[in-house]
N, C-alpha and C positions, 0 to 999 in steps of 0.2 A: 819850710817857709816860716820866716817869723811873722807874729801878729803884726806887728808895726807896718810889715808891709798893706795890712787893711786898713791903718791907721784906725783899731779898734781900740777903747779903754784897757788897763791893767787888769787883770784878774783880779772877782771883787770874790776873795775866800771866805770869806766871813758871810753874807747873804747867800753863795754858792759855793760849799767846801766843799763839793763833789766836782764841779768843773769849770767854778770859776767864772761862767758868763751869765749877763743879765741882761735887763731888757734893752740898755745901751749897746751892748754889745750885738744884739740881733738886728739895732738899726743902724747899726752901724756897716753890719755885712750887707743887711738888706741897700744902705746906699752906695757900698762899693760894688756891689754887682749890678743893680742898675746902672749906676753913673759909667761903667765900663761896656753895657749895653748901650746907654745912648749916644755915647760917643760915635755910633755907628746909627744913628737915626736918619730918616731926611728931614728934611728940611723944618714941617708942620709934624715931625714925629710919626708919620702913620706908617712907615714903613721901614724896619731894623734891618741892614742889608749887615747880616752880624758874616763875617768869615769863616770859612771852613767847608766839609762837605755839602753837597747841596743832597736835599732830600729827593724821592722820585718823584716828588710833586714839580720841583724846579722853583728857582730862585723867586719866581714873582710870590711863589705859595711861602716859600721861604720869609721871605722879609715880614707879610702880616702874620708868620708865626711868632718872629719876633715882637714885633708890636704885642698881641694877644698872649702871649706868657708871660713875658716881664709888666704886663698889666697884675699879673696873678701875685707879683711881688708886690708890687707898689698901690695895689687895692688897700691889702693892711695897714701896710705902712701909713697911708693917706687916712683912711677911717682910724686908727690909733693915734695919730697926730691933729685929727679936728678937723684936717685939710690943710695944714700948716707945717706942712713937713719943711727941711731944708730947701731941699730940691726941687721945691714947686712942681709935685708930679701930676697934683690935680690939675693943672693949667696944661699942663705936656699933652698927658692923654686924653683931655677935651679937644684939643685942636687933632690931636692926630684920629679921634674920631672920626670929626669932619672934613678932615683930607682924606681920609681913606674911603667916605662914604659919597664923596663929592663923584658925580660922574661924569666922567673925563678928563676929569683933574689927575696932573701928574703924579699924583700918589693915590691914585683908586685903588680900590682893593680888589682882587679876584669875587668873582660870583660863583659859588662852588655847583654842583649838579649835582642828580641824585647819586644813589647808590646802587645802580642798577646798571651793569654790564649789556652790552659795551659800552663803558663811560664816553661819554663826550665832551670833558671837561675835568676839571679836578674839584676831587670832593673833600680836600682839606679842608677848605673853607667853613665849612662846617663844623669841621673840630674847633677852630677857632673862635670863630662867632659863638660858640656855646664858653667858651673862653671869657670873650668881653663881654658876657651878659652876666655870666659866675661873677667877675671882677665888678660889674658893676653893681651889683645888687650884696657882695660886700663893700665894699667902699660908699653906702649909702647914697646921698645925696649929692655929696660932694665933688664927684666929678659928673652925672650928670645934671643936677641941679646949673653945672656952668654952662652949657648949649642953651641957644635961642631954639625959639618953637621951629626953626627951620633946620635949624642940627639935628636936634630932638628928629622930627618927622624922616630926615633922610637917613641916620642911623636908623631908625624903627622898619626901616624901608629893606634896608640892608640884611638886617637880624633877621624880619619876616621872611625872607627870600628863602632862610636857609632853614628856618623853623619848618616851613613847607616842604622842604626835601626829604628821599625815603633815605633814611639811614641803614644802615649798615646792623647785621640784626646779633648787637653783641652792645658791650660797654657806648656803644655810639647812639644807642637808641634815645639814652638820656642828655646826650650833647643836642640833640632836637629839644627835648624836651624842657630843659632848661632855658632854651633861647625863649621856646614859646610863654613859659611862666614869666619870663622878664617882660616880655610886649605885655602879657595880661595885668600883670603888678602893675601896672605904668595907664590902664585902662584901655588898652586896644583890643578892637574887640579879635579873637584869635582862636572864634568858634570853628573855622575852615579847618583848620590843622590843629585840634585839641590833642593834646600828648598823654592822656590819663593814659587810654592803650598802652601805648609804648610802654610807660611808666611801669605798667602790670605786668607786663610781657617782662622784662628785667625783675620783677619782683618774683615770676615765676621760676627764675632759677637760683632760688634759695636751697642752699644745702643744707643748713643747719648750724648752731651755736652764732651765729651774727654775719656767716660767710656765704658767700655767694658763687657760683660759674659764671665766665663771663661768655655769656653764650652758652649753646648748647654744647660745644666740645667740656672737657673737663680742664678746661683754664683755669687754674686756681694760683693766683698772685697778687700783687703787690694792686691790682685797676679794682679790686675791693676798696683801697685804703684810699687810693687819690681820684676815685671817680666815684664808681659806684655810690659810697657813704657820703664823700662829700656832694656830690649831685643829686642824692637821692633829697638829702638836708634842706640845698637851696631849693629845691621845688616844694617839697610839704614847705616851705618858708615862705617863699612865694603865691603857691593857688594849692597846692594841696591837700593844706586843712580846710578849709573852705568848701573844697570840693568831695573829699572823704575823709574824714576825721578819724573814725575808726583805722584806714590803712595808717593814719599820719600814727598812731599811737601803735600799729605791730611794726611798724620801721624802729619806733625809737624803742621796742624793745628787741629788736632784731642789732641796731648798733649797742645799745646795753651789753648784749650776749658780747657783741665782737670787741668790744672793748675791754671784754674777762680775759680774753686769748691773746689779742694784737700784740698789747704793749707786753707777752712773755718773749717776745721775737727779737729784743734788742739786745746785743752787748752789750755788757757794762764798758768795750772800750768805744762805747758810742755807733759802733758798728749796725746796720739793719740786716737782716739776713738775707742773704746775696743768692736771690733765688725768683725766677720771673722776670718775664720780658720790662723794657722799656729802666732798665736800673740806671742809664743816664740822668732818671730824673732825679735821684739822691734823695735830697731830704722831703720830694715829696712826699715821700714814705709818713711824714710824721701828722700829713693833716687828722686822720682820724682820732688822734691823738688828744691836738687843738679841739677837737669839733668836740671830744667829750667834757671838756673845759667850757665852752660856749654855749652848748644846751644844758649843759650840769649833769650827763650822762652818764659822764667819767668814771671809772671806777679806781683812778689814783688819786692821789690828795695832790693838790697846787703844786705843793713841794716838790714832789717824785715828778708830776708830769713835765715842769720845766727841768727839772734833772735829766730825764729822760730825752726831751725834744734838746735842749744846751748838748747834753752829750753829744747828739746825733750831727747837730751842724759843728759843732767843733773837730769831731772827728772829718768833717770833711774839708773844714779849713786848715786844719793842722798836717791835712796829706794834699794842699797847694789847689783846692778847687777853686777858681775865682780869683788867684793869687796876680794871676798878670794877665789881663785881658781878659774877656768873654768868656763864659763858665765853655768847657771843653765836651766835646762828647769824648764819654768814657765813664768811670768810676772814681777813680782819683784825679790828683791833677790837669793829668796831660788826657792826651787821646787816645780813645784805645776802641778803635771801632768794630771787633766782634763782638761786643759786647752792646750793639745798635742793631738798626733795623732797615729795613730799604724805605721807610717814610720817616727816618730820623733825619732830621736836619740843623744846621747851626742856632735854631731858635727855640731848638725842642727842648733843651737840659735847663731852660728857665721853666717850663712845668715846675723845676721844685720850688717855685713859688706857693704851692699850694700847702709847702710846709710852714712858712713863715705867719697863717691863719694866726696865729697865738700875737700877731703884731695889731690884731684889728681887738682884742681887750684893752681895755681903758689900764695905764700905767699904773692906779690903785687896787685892780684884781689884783688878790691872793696868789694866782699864777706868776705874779710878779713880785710880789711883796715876800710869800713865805718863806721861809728858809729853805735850802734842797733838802729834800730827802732821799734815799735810796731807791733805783726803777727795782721793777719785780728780778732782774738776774743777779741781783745784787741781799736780796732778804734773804734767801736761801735757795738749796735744789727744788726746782719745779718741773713737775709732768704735766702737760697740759695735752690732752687728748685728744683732737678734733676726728669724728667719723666720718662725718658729711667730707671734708677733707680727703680721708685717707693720713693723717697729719698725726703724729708723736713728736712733739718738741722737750728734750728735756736738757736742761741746765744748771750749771755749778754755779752756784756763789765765790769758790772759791779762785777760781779764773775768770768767772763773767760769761764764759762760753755756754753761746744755748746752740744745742744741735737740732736740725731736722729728720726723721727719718720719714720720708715721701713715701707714699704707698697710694696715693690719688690722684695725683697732676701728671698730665705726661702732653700737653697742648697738641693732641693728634686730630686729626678730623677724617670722620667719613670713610674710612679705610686706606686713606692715603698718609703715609709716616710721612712728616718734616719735623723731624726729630731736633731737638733742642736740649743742649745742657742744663739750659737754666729748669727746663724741668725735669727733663726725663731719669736725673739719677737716685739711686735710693736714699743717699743724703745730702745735705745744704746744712751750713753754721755760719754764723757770724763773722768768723776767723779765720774761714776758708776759701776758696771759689772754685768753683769745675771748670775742669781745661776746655778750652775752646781751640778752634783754628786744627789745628795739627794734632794738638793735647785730645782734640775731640774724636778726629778720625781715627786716634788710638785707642779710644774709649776706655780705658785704664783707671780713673778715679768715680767712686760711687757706682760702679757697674758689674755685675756679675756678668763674663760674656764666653757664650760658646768657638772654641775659635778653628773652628775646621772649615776654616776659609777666611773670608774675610771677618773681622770681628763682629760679634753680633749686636743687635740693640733690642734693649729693652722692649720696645714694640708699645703696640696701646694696653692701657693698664683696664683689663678684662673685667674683675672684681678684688674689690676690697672691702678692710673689715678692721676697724680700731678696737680694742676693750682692754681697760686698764693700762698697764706699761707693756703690753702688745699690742702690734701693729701687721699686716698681711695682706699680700695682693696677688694678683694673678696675671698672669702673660703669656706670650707668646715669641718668642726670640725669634725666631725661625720657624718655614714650615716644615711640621713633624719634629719639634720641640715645644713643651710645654715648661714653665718654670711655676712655681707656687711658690715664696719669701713670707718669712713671717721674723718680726724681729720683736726681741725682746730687749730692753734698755732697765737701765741700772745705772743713776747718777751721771760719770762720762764715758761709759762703757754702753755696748749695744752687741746682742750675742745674732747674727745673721746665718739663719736655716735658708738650705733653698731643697726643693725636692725638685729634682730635674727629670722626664720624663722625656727622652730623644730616640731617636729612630737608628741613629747610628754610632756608632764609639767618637765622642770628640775630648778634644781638650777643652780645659776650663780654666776662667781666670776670673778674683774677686781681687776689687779697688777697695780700698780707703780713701779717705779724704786726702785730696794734694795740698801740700803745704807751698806755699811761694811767700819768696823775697826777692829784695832785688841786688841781694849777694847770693850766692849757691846755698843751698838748704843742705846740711848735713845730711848721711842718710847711713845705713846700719843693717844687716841682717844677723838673728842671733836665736839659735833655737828656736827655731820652728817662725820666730816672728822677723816682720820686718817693719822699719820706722823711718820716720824723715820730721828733723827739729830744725826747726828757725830760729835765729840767734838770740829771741829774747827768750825762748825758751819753749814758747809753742810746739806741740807734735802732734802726729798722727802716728799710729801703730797697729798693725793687723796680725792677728795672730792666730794659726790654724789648726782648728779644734776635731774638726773629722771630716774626711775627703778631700785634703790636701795634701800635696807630698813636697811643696819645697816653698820658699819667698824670695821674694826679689824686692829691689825697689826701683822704679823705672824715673826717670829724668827727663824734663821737656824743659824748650829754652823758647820762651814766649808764651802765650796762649793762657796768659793768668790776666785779668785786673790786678791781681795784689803783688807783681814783681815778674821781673824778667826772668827768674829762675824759679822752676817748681818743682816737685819729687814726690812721687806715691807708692805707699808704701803696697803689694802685691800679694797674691797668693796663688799659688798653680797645681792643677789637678787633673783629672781624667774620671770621663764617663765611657763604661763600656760599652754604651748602648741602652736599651730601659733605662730601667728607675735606678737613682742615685741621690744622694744626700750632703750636702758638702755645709759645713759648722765653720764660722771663725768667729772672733771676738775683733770688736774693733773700740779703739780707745781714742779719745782726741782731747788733749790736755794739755798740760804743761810739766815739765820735767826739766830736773838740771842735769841728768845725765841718762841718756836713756839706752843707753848700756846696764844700767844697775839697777830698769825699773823692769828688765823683761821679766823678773820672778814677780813683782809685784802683778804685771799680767795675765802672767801664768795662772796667778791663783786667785784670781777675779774671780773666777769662773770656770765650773766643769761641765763638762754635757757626758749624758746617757742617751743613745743612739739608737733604736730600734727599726722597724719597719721602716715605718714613716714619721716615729713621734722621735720628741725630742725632748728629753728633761733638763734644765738648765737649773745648776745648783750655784747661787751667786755667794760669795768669797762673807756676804754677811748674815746668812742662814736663809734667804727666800729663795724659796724653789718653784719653778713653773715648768708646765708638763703644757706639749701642744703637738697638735697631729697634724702634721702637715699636708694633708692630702684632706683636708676637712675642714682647717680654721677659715678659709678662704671659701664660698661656693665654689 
């Protein structure tokens, strides 16, 4: 897709020699993607009947989702423009306020119900409404300032309806709570349904370094960076400090910590790491970002953070998001809906409005004026640790690739598996995605599986345990198998121990990361190792160190966001029953021939094999020794 098709400026190399875009440029997407939203509006605007799947809520919940997320865009845009944007958006969504809050009026909005089974009614609503209370308490004044005292009082009428409802006891808790802070800001009194509770209830599942669960399952994703932080923000913004001062000051140094970690998560090619429900929402990813820019929290300079946030929406203009009509569900251009949800609908993939936050700074911030500089994948290799997690992220400079290795998120609940790629496998990068659809029921990339029957899964992640460039967890594949993983990382290498403890003789199989394109991925088996490169040069490579006896690389045609063709590279073994121990080394990088880099892999790394422990002697003199029957409780 060329720019011109957004009719955005040149690339300005000189203020942004890392990517070229500026604050024109981000309003300039920020008006082609609206202007291609409301071309789908009614009448008075309050209703976006956008095309495409309908979510399970159905088209009425559908349309005020539209409305309420492309608010999320054009909030900044409108507050960074004084109210004077091109597109007169502050006159747009004053009126569709009041059509939508009008009752009986042809564009009323739904009235959502509580959270409490058997619904009798649909409780989107609610996600919403906490929607246009976030938008409007960024956008200042300016669009409610435009409502008569009768707009005013029927929207407040609206909002409170839904501030009163029981949410849903996860990330939604604060979608109440924020409606109710907006009524309170405005002076209504909104003692009936005071949200401090809720508020603390999501505060109590803090893991540690700045991250959160979302809920009491171990949800660990992306509703940190676009809900969580930013909703926690507008309420202490709101009635917070006001009401406890003291929590409003361990939030900001709770977002402090998460702002150490966040921004190591990005590709230098712009890429967010492709890991965690709801990734239609793209550059929502980047509000946390924005937000450290805003309270001055941040811990990049001006420079790097528009570096960083530019990269992120260029990468996803560059791969045709927004390019022709209404942003798509999916990940890139088009649609690609395994990668959605049964409450994803055609109004949902405007949520990344919540990245454009950086539009609501005055055109004179430093975020806009300094020159780029370098995000964190780009200064050099970084380890970044998180416990509370389960989380080892470590990254090259010299490719931009930052890898995940998972050892905490697996979104199970209650002992019932709904097993998920986005969480459940041992690693997630920038440059990569886990098969889905078909790719998934084969379970072949990022998963170690016993396969004497059908493949096995991971299962819920029992206990873990981070320190240093080790990482380790526990599970359960099956019953009368135990698994215990502990991995060790090195630059773009990571050496994967598993101590398998099963009741009867099976086979075994270890993934790498699947590489996709949307030509056929090359792919290779070659002493002992196997690999799969993509034509700019990208690969993935696994190579088996102890407990393996041959590699393959297997092929799936769909079942990626990043191309219709994908390839992972394998490894195959056998337990004879008890205890057993299987070693590989896995690599993910770039190479121009990866025929002639398998001695370079070979000699990464050696391992010493014993019992249970396992010494890992890396190719640059550090050695680590770990027991595997013990790093993990």
């Amino acid at each position: 897709m060329s720019l011109k098709a957004l009719s955005i400026p040149d690339l300005d190399h000189t203020l942004s020699p890392h990517t070229g875009y500026t604050r024109a440029h981000w309003e300039a997407v920020a008006d082609h993607w609206l202007s291609t939203a409301l071309a789908h509006a009614s009448p008075n605007n309050a209703l976006f009947e956008i095309p495409g799947r309908h979510a399970w809520s159905g088209p009425e919940s559908d349309a005020l989702e539209g409305f309420a997320r492309t608010f999320l865009i054009a909030a900044p845009r409108i507050a960074g423009a004084d109210g004077k944007d091109p597109l007169g958006l502050a006159d747009k969504y004053a009126a569709g306020l009041v059509a939508g809050t009008t009752r009986g009026g042809p564009e009323e909005w739904l009235w959502g119900v509580d959270c409490v089974p058997p619904l009798t009614g649909k409780t989107q609503p609610i996600v919403e409404a906490a929607n246009i209370a976030w938008a409007l308490h960024l956008s200042g004044d300016h669009v409610w300032g435009r409502l008569d005292q009768a707009g005013k009082e029927q929207v407040a009428e609206w909002l409170a309806h839904h501030a009163s409802k029981q949410a849903w006891s996860n990330n939604w808790l604060l979608f109440t709570a924020v409606i109710e802070a907006f009524l309170a800001s405005k002076g209504i009194d909104t003692s009936v349904f005071d949200s401090t509770a809720d508020v603390r209830r999501v505060e109590s599942w803090y893991l540690g370094e700045g991250w959160y669960t979302d809920g009491v399952r171990r949800n660990i994703d992306y509703y940190n960076a676009w809900v969580i932080h930013p909703f926690l923000w507008a309420w202490y913004d709101m009635v917070g400090e006001k009401r406890d001062a003291d929590a409003k000051w361990l939030w900001e140094g709770r977002l402090g910590r998460y702002l150490e970690s966040f921004p190591h998560l990005f590709g230098a090619n712009g890429s967010p790491l492709m890991q965690g429900r709801s990734l239609t929402y793209r550059t929502a990813t980047l509000a946390p970002v924005w937000l450290g820019a805003l309270t001055g929290l941040g811990t990049l300079s001006p420079g790097a953070t528009r570096r960083l946030a530019s990269g992120t929406l260029k990468y996803f203009v560059d791969n045709g998001v927004g390019a022709e009509g209404p942003l798509s569900l999916g990940w890139r251009g088009g649609q690609y809906l395994p990668v959605t949800q049964y409450y994803s609908g055609p109004g949902s993939p405007y949520f990344a409005g919540m990245g454009f936050m950086g539009l609501a700074l005055p055109a004179d911030h430093p975020v806009w004026t300094d020159v780029e500089e370098p995000q964190p994948s780009e200064t050099g290799d970084h380890l970044i640790g998180l416990d509370g997690n389960g989380w080892l992220a470590h990254s090259t400079s010299g490719d931009g690739i930052v890898r995940l290795v998972n050892h905490g998120s697996d979104h199970h609940t209650g002992g019932t598996p709904d097993e998920d790629p986005l969480y459940v496998k041992f690693a997630y990068s920038t440059h990569t995605a886990p098969g889905m659809d078909a790719a998934f029921a084969d379970n072949v990339d990022g998963a170690f599986v016993l396969l004497d029957g059908e493949p096995s899964r991971r299962g819920p992640i029992l206990a873990h345990r981070v320190r240093g460039n080790v990482a380790g967890s526990r599970c359960a594949p099956r019953e009368g198998a135990e698994l215990r993983t502990v991995s060790v990382v090195n630059g773009a290498y990571e050496v994967r121990c598993h101590l398998l403890d099963a009741d009867r003789p099976t086979a075994v199989r270890e993934g790498a990361h699947a590489v996709a394109d949307d030509t056929p991925v090359a792919r290779g088996v070659d002493s002992g190792a196997a690999w799969a490169r993509r034509a700019d040069g990208l690969t993935a490579a696994v190579l088996g160190l102890h407990g393996y006896e041959r590699a393959e690389t297997v092929a799936h045609e769909g079942g990626s966001i990043l191309g219709e063709h994908h390839s992972t590279p394998a490894l195959f073994g056998a337990s004879d029953g008890g205890r057993s121990v299987h070693v590989a080394l896995h690599f993910l990088g770039r190479t121009e021939d990866p025929a002639l880099s398998v001695e370079t892999w070979q000699a990464a790394a050696s391992v010493s094999v014993g019992d249970t422990t396992v010494r890992v002697d890396w190719h640059g003199g550090e050695s680590v020794i770990v027991d595997l029957s013990d790093f993990v409780d």
